[in-house]
N, C-alpha and C positions, 0 to 999 in steps of 0.2 A: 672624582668623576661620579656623578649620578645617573642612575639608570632610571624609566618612567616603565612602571609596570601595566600593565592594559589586563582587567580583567577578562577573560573570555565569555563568551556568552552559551550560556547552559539553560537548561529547560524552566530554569528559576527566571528568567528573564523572557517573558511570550514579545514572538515579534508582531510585526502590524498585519502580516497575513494571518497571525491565528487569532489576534485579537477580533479580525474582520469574518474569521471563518465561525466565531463563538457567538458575535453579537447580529450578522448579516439576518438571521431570521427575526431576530424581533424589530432591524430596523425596516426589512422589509414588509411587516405588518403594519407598524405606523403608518409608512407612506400610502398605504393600500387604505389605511384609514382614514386619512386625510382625503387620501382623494375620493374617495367614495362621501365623504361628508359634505366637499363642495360639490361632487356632480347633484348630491340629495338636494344641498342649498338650492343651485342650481336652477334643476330642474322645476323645485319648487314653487321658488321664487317667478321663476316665468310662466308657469299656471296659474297662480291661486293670486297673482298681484294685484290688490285693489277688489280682492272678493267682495261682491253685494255693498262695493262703496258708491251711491250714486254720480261721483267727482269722476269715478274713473271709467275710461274708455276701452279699456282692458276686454277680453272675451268674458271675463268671469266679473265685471263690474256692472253697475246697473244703470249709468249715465242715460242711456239710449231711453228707459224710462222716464227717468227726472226731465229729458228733453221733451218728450210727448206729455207729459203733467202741464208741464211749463205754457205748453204751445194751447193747455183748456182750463189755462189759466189760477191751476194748483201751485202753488210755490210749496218748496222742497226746501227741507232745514237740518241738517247732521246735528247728532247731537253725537257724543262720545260717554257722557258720564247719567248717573241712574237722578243727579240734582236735577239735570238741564232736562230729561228726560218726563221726570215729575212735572218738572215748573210748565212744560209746554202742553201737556195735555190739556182739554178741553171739548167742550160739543162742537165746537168747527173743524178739530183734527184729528185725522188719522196718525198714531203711532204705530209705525214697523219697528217689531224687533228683530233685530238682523238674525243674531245670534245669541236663541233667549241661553242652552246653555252655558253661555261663559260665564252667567250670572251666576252667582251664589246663592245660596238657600234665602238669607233675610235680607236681599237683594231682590228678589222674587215675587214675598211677598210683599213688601216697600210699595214694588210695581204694580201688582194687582190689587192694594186697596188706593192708589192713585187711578188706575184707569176705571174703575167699576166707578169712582163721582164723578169722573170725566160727562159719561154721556159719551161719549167720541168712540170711533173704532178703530181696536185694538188688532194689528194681525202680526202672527206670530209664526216666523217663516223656521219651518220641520224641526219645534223640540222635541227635546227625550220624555220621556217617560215620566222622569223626577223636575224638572223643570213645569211640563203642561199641566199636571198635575195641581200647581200651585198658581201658576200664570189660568187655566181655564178651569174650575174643578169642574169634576164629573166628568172627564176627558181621560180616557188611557190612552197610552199609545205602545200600540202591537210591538214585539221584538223583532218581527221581520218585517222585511223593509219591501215594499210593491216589486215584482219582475217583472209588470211593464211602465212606460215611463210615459206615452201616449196614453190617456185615458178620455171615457164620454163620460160627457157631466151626470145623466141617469138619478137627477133631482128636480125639484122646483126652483130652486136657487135663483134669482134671474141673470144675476150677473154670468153664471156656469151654462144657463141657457141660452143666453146670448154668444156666449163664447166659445160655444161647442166644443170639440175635444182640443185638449188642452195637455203640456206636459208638466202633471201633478203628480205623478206614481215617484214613491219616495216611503216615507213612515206613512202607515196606514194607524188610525184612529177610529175607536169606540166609545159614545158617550151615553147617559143616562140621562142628557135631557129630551125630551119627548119634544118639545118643540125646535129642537135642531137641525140644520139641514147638512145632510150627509151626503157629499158629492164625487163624484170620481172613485166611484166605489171599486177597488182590488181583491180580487174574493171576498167582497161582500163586506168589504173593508173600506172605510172612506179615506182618501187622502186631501181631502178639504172638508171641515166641516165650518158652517156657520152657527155661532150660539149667539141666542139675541139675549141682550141685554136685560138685566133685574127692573131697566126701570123705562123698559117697553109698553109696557101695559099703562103705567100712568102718564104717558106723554100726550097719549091720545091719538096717535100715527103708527100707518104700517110701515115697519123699517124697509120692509124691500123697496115702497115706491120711491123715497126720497133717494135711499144709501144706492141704488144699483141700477140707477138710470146711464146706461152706457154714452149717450147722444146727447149728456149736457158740455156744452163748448164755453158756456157764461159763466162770470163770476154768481155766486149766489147769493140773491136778497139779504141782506144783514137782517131785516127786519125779520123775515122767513121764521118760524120756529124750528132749531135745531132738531135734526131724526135724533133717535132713540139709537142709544147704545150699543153696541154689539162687539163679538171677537169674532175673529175667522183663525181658524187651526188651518196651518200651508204645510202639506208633507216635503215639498222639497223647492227649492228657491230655483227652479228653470225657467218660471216664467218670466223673473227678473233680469233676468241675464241676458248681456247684451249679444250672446253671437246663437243665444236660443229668441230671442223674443219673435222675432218674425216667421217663426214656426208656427203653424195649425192656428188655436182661437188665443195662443198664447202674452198678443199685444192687449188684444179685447181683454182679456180676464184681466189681467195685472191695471189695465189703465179703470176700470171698474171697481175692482178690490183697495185702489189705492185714490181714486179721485174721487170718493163720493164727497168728498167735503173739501172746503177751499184751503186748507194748512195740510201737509204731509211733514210729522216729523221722522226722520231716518234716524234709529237708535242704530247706532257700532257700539255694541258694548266693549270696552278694550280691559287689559290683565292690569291694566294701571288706573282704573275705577276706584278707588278706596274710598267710594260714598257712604257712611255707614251714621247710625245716630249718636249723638256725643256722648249721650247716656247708656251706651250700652258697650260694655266692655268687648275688645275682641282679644283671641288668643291667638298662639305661636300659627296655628292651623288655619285660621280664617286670611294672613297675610301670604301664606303658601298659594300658588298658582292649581290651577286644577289638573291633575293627571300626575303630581308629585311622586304620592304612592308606588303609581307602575312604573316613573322614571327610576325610582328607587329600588323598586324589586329588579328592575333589567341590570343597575351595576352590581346588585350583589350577586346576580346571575354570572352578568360577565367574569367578576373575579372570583368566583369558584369554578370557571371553567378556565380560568388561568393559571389559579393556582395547581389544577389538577394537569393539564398540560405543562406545566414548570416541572411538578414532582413525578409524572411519568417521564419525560426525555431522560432524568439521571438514569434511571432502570435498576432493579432491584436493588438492595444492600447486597453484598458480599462480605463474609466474615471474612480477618485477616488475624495469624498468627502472630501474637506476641513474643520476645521483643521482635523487631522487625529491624535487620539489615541495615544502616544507612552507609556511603561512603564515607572516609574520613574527610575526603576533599570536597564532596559536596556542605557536610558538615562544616568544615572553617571557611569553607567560601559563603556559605549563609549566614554566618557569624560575623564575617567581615563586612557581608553587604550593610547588616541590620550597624554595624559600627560606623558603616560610612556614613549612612541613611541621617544616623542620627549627630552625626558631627562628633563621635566621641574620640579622637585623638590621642585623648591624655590616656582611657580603659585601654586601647591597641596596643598604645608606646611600653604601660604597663607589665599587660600580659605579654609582649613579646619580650621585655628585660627579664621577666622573672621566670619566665623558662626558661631563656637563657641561661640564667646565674643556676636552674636547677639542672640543667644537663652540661654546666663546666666545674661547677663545687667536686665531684669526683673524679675528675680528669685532673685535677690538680691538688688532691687530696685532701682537700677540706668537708667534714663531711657535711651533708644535703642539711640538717638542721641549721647549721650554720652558715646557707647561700646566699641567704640573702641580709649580712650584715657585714659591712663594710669591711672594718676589723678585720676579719678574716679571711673573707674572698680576695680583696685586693693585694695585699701583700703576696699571699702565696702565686695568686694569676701572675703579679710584676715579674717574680722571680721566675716562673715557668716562660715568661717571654725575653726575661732580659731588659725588661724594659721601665719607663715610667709609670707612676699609677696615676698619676693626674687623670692623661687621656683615658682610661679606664673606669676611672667613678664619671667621668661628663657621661662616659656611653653606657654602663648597665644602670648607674644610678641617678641622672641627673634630670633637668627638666622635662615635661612632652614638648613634643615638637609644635610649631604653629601651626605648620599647613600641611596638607597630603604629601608635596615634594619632601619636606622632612620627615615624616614618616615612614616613606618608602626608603630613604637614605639611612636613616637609623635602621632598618631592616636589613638593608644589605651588608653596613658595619657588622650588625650582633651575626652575621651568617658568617661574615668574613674573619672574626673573631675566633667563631666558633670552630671552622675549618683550620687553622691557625695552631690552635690549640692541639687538636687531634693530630696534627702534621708531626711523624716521628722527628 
């Protein structure tokens, strides 16, 4: 008859409630991050969708523009890359740049000695610092940024004259060209400026009468001789936008700033732009996205402040005296697990025969040196039972068992043996 033993469960075995009580904080942080990542998506994604793309009809898109271009007979052209961007310039078109800094540094200048042979005007809606710098020299731009966003034009400009206050308040700009026009001044700070062109003076025309005629509805003379070059510095892109345009002189300026010539090219610079010259080598850093750095320094933020909340929850060290206490039963039940864990049978079936033979060899006066060879044990065990030794060598000395059922069976033999023995 065989018995099936059931180990019990002790603190060496955690159940699924502590398992849930140990891990529930950090699964509850995940979710909190997940979900805070899509409401971020989210939220996002339904602001800023189709920013300054004149295709889209979005509040923050500039369609509503490209429609009133269209209707005084500018045609409107996207470009995405700095090639397309290059190749369209000319003295009949306006390029916008959407978003001059997404550009990279020898992206920058590529663009400014393309538009400076243009002849054509170049406007460049609220770069930084490092960007205008390169796209207009002689141009800073302030660290802070206009408090109000309604401004009066307080220039000669015409097109700013015509257009009366306007919402340009955004980066404010200072330049050292003297014949620049500095408009919508924020403490004394412009947030439009116009710079005429290098090669104004030999065209033989003043830019403002051709470039800033707000009242032209016709296509213009081919014949005509192209105005003279120019850039305009935009502190901030509202007047493009389609759920500001109908505000204050805001349709007037942008349809002026943008329709002085019969082509408008719309540059979207995008992060997948890899225009660069064949001859010029780029490194690891120039194929990186911009803002890598600080994504970078925020995970090593994060995980030092993870790892510091990991190593405070444990709470201080506490010293513990040597040796330290264990039970006996916890002891061979941790010894049994890691036996079963690993399928070892044959080590179990082992150590339980060979204590057996070392706590029977003196019960039947053989002594403990000689327990565990046949010879010896056997005969003497026979005659202490009266019995055969066949069955006797199968049970202390013979094969391991195959399976846990024999295992457990041969266990219960050597105990029943072992009681056997001892029985006066």
């Amino acid at each position: 008859m065989t018995t099936e033993a059931t180990l019990p469960s002790t603190s060496a075995s955690p159940s699924a409630r502590r398992i849930w009580t140990r891990t529930r904080g950090v699964a509850l942080a995940l979710v909190l991050l997940v979900a805070g990542a899509v409401a971020i998506a989210v939220v996002r994604s339904d602001a800023r969708h189709g920013e300054l793309d004149p295709r889209s009809a979005d509040p923050y898109g500039s369609r509503a523009v490209a429609e009133l271009l269209a209707d005084r007979h500018v045609s409107t052209r996207v470009v995405t890359t700095l090639t397309d961007a290059r190749a369209a310039t000319g003295p009949d078109t306006t390029l916008l740049v959407a978003v001059p800094d997404r550009l990279t540094e020898r992206q920058q200048t590529r663009l400014f000695s393309a538009t400076t042979a243009s002849r054509g005007r170049t406007v460049l809606v609220a770069p930084g610092n490092a960007s205008v710098e390169r796209l207009a020299p002689g141009v800073t731009a302030d660290p802070a940024t206009s408090l109000d966003s309604t401004l009066s034009p307080g220039c000669d400009f015409r097109a700013a004259r015509s257009a009366g206050t306007a919402d340009t308040g955004g980066r404010r700009y200072t330049t050292t060209d003297p014949e620049a026009d500095a408009c919508y001044r924020s403490q004394r700070l412009a947030t439009l400026l116009r710079l005429p062109g290098r090669t104004a003076e030999d065209s033989g025309t003043t830019p403002d009468e051709p470039s800033d005629a707000p009242s032209d509805t016709s296509p213009r003379n081919a014949d005509a001789a192209p105005p003279a070059g120019d850039t305009i510095v935009l502190g901030a892109p509202d007047i493009l936008l389609n759920d500001r345009l109908d505000e204050h002189g805001n349709a007037s300026l942008a349809l002026q700033l943008l329709g002085s010539r019969p082509h408008l090219v719309w540059y979207l610079p995008s992060l997948s732009d890899t225009a660069a010259p064949d001859d010029e080598p780029r490194d690891l850093f120039d194929l990186l996205p911009s803002g890598w750095l600080w994504g970078t320094l925020q995970l090593f933020v994060a995980a030092a402040v993870a790892a510091l909340w990991r190593a405070r929850r444990l709470g201080p060290l506490v010293p513990e005296r040597l040796p330290v206490a264990v039970r006996a039963s916890e002891t061979v039940e941790g010894r049994a697990r890691l036996y079963r864990k690993a399928k070892a049978r044959d080590r179990a079936a082992t150590a339980l025969r060979s204590t057996t033979r070392t706590r029977l060899a003196p019960l039947v006066g053989v002594p403990v040196a000689q327990a565990h060879t046949p010879e010896a044990l056997l005969p003497a065990l026979s005659s202490h039972l009266h019995g055969d030794g066949q069955p006797l060598h199968d049970l202390l000395f013979g094969p391991p068992p195959g399976d846990d059922a024999a295992l457990i069976t041969l266990a219960d033999r050597l105990d029943a043996l072992e009681r056997q023995v001892r029985r006066p």
